[in-house]
C-alpha positions in Angstrom: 16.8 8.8 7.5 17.6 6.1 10.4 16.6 2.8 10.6 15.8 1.1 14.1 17.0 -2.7 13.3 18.1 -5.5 14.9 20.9 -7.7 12.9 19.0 -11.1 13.4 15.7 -9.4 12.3 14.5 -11.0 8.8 12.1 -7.7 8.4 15.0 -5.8 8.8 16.7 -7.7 6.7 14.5 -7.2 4.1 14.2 -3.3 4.1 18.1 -3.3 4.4 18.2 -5.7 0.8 15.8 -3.6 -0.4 17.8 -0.1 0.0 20.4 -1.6 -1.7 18.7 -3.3 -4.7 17.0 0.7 -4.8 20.3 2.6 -4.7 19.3 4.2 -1.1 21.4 2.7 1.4 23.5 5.5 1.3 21.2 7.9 2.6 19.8 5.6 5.6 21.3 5.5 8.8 21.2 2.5 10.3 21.1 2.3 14.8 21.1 -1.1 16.1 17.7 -1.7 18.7 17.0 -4.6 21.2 13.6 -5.2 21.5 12.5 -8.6 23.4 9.2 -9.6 23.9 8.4 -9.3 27.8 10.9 -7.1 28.9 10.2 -2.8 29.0 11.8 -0.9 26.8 9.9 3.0 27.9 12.8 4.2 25.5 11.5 2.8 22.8 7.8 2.7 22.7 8.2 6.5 22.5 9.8 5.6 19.0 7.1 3.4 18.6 4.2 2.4 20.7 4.2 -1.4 19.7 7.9 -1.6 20.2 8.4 -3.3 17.5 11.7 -3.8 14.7 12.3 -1.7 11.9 11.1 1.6 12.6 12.1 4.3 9.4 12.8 7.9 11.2 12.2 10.3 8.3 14.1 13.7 8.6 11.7 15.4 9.6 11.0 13.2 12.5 8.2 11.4 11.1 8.2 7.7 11.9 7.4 4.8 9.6 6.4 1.1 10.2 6.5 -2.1 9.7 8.7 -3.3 7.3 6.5 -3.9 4.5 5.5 0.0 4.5 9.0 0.5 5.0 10.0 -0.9 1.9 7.0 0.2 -0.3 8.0 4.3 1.0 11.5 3.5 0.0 10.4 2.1 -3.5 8.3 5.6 -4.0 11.5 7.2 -3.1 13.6 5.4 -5.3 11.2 6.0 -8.5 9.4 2.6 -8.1 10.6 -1.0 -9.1 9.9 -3.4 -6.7 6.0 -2.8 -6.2 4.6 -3.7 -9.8 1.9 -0.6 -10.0 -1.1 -2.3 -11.6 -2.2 -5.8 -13.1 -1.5 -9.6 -12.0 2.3 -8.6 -11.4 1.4 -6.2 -8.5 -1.1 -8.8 -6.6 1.7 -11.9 -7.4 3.9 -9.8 -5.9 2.1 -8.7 -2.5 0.8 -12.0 -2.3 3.9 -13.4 -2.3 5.0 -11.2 0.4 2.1 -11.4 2.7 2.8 -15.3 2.6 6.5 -14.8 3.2 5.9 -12.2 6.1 3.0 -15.1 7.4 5.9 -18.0 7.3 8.3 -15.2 9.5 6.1 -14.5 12.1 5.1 -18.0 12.4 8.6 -18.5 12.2 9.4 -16.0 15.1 6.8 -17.5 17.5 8.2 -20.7 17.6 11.5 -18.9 18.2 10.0 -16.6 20.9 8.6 -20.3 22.5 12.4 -21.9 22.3 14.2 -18.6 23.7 12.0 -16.7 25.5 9.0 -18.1 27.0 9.8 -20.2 30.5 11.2 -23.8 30.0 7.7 -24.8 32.2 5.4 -22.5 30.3 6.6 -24.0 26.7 3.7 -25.5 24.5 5.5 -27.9 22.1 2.1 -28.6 20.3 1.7 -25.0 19.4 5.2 -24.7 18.6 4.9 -27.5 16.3 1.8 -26.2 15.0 3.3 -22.7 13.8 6.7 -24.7 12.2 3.7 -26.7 10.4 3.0 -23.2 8.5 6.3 -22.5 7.4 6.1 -26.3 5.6 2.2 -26.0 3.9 3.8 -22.5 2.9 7.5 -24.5 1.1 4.8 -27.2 -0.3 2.9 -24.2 -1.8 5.8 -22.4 -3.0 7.4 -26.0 -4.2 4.1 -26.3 -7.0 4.4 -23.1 -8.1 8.5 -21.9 -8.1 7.9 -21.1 -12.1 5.8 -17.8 -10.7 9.5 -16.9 -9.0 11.5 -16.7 -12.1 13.0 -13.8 -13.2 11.2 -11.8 -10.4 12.7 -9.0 -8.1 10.2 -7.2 -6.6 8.9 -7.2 -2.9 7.0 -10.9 -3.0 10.6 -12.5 -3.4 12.6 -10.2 -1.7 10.5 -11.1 1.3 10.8 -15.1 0.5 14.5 -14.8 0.2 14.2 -13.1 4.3 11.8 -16.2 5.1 14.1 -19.0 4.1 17.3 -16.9 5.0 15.7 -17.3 8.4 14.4 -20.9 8.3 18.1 -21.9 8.0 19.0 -19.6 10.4 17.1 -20.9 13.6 15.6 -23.9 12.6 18.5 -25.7 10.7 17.0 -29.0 12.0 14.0 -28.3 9.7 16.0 -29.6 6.9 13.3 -28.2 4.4 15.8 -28.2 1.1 15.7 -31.7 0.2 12.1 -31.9 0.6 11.1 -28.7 -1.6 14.0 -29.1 -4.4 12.6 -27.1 -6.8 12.3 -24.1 -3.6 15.7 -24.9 -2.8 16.9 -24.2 -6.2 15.3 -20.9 -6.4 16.5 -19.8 -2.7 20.4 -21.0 -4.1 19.9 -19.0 -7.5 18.2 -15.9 -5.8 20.6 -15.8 -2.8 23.6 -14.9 -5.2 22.4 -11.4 -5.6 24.4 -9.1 -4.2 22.0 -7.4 -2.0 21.6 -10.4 -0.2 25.0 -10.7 0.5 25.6 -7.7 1.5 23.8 -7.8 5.0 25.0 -7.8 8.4 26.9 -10.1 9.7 25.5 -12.1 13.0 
């Protein structure tokens, strides 16, 4: 298999800490992939017609995507432990995902408006407005952080991605001493190997 990825990609990130925790990184070979919004890339969309980061190329040239499908075809691979099959566990868990994949692409458009969109273009209002998301999601997250222990499936896998890129690109956000109890979580969960063991940027 090869994975289409970008290092500073938190959805890549996440299938990347997700091969590991599932024993398959091994078997996935990983091509880096620039891909910036408003700028061709004919090479690409015939990888992928929305041109968009990771892409899974199966053996047998069959092409996977987004990340969150990613994941769950890895987890079928692997035998299954980080998509709880039935009950509460399996909704907490892609519930807890969607919200963390909601807080990254929020996340990325306010990014996208710093970096990419012209200087006279930029909207500080919306930009504020999409930052706004990523703190109604920590104040959330900050009333219920007793869901998140002793979890590893794909709900905090894909929070640990979300905060890993708060820091990242919006260090002036400052969100830890404001959602202690989040923060805690983030510094307790962030000691597992797999999230260590990422590329370096």
């Amino acid at each position: 298999m090869k994975l289409s990825f970008s290092p500073a990609s938190p959805f890549a990130r996440k299938v990347r800490i997700a091969a590991i925790e599932l024993g398959l990184l091994d078997q996935i070979e990983f091509i880096s992939a620039t891909v910036v919004p408003g700028q061709p890339n004919d090479e690409y969309s015939r990888i992928t017609p929305l041109k968009k980061l990771p892409v899974l190329i199966l053996d047998n040239g069959d092409v996977i995507l987004d990340s969150y499908v990613i994941v769950e075809y890895l987890d079928e691979l692997a035998g299954g432990t980080l998509f709880p099959r039935s009950g509460p566990a399996r909704w907490q868990a892609l519930t807890l995902q969607s919200l963390a994949d909601g807080m990254l692409d929020a996340a990325l458009l306010a990014r996208y408006e710093d970096v990419v969109r012209p200087e006279a273009l930029r909207w500080p209002e919306w930009r504020a407005a999409q930052l706004d998301k990523l703190s109604t999601s920590l104040a959330s997250l900050e009333a219920t952080t007793g869901t998140l222990a002793n979890r590893v499936d794909i709900g905090t896998l894909s929070l640990g991605c979300a905060l890993w890129y708060a820091d990242l690109r919006f260090p002036d956000l400052n969100w830890r001493p404001h959602y202690p109890r989040v923060a805690a979580w983030a510094e307790a969960f962030g000691k597992r190997p797999s999230m260590h063991a990422v590329w370096a940027l």
